[in-house]
N, C-alpha and C positions, 0 to 999 in steps of 0.2 A: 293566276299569276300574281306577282308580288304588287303591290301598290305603293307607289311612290310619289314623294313629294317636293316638286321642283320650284324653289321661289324663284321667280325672276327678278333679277336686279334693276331692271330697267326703271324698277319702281323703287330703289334704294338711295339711300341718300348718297350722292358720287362725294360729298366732301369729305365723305369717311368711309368709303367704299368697302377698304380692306373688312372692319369692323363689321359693317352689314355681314356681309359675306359668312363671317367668324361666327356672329349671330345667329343664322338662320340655321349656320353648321351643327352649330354646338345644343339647338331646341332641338333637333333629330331630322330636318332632311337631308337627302340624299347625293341630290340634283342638286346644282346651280345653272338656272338657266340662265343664259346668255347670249342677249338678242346684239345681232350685228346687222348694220343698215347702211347702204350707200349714198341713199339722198335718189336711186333713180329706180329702183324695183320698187322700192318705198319714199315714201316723201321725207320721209325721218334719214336723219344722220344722226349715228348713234358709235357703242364701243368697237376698238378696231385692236390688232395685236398687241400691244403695246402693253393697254390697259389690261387686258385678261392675261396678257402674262406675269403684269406687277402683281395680279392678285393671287394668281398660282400658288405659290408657299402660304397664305391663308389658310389652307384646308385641303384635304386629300381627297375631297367629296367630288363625285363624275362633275366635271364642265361640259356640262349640255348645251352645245352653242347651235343658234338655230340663223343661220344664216339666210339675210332677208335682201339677196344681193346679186344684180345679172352677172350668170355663168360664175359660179362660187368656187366652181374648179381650182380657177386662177388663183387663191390661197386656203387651199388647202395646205399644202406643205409647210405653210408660215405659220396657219393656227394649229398644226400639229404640236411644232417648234413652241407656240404661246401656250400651249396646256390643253388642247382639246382633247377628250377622250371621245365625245360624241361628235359628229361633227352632221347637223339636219340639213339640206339642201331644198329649194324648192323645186318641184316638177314645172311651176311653169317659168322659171329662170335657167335651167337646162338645156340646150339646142343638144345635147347628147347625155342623158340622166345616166343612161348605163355604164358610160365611160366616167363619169362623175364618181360613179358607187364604185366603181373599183378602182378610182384613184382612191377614194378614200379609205376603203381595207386596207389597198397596198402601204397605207403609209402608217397601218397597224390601228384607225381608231375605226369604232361602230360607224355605219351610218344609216342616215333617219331619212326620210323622202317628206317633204311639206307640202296642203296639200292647203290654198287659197279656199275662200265658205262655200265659193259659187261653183269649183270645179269637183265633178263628180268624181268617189272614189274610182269607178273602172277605172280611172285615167294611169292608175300603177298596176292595173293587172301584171304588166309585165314584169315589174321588178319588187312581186311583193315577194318572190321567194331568194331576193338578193338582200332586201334590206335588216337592218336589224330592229329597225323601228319607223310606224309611221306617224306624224304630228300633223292631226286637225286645227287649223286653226277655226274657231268660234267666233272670232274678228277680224274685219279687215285688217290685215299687219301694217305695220308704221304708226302707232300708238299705242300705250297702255292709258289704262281705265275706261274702256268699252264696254257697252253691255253685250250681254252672250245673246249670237244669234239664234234664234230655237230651232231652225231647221236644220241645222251644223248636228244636232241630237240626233236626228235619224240617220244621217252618213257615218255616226261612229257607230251606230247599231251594225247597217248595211255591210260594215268591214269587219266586223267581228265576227258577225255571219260568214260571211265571205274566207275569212281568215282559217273559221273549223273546219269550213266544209273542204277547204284544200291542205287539212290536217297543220297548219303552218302555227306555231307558237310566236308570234310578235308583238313586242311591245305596241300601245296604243298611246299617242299622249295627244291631249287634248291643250288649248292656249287661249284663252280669251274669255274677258266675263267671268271666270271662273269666283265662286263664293262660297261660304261654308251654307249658303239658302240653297246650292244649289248642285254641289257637287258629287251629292250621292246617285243623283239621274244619272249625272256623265260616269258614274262608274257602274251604272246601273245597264249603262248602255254598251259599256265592252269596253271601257277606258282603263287603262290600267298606271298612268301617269300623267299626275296633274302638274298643270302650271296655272301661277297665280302670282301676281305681285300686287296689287293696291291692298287686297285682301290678308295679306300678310305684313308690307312694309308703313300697312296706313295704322299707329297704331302700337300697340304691345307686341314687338314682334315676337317672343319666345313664346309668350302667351297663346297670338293665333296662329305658332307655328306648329304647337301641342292641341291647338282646338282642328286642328286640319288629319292630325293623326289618328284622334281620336274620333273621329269621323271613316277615318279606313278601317281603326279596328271595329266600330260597330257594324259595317258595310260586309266586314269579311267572316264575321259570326257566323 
């Protein structure tokens, strides 16, 4: 599967948002991840429509927004409207995840299922053959610059397995801790899309948005 590279802006400087954005576009990734938080699934309050739709004409690159927010349902429609192309949900802010996932096709974008360090992959058995993607987090969410948990590495193994043996092609994206010390395991492990922001935004970003590629194409050799 392709490997892709998703910087999150969470780690961007917001004074010049558009900019970041352009930047990370214009070194070669893909992805713009895009972390949204309400202050009660997560302790962070973070970007909300507004923002991710001012930056929309920035760049044509997927907005991979990972939504860190009880019952995400409730705006969907609105981040469609703001530029979502992917739109991630967590499993355990769902009281109905399957109705979630097919709000979210019907309204024409991917959706991603998010899965908290401590909840075990089984917990999407059921909707791995609805989603289009799943995202491990490696951190507890509601902050960036965390270190990567290590046992978060065998649940991306666990799903990858998981994933062949019911013949399913699904993206895998992994969130947290992620660094160029450390990112060929998590692709080693069945990862197939990385996120990363201190690791990129801390720094020469075009510089270690080309040290992050250069790191899939060696992986993918």
């Amino acid at each position: 599967m392709k490997t892709i590279l998703a910087p999150s802006i969470l780690a961007a400087d917001f004074g010049k948002l558009a900019d970041s954005v352009r930047e990370v576009a214009d070194a070669g990734a893909e992805y713009i991840h895009i972390d949204v938080m309400d202050g009660m699934f997560v302790p962070s309050i973070s970007l909300g429509m507004p923002v991710i739709q001012s930056i929309r004409s920035c760049t044509d690159k997927v907005f991979d927004v990972h939504m860190m927010v009880e019952e995400p349902g409730r705006y969907a429609e609105a981040m469609k409207k703001a530029g979502a192309d992917l739109l991630c949900v967590h499993q355990e802010a769902c009281r109905h995840l399957n109705r979630t996932i097919r709000q979210i096709h019907s309204l024409g974008m991917r959706a991603g299922v998010a899965l908290n360090p401590a909840t075990p992959v089984s917990m999407l058995e059921s909707v791995l053959e609805q989603v289009d993607m799943i995202l491990l987090m490696s951190v507890d969410p509601g902050f960036g610059g965390q270190e990567f948990i290590p046992y978060t590495l065998k649940k991306v193994h666990q799903l990858r397995e998981r994933l062949e043996y019911l013949g399913l092609e699904k993206d895998i994206e992994v969130d947290g801790g992620i660094n160029l010390g450390n990112v060929k395991q998590i692709l080693t492990a069945g990862a197939n899309i990385i996120v990363t922001g201190s690791a990129v935004y801390h720094g020469d970003v075009a510089a270690n948005v080309c040290a992050f590629m250069k790191e899939f194409e060696e992986f993918q050799k």
